[in-house]
C-alpha positions, 0 to 999 in steps of 0.5 A: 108802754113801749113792748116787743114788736112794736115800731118805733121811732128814735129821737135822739142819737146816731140814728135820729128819725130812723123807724125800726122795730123792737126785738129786745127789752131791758127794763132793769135799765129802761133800754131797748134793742130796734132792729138794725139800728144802733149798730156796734162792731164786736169783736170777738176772739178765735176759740176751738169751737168759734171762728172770730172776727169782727160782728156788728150787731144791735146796741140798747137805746133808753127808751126816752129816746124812743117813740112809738110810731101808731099804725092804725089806719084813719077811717072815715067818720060817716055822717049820720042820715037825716 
């Protein structure tokens, strides 16, 4: 299950084989967003309180196109004494 925090690999898309970390979970629509992976520009129009512009910033990926990347260190078996 993939969840906040963890690291991921993605499989599919502009970004196939990039490694990243989830920052945001939709499960309504089974989507997540890595962190600086699946970039967008937004553009985003001038208001009184905000000045606007061109952003980029993270896109939701389904998460079949995403898997997760296993951390945990290797140990060495230790053979038993005789």
């Amino acid at each position: 299950m993939i969840k906040k925090g963890l690291k991921v690999k993605i499989l599919a898309g502009k970004d196939k084989a990039k490694d990243g970390e989830v920052i945001e979970i939709d499960r309504s629509n089974n989507r997540a967003k890595v962190k600086d992976l699946n970039m967008i520009k937004k553009h985003v129009k001038t208001t009184k309180e905000k000045k606007g512009g061109i952003f980029s910033k993270e896109n939701f990926i389904h998460i079949s196109n995403l898997k997760i990347v296993n951390e945990q260190k290797k140990t060495k078996k230790t053979e038993a004494k005789k």
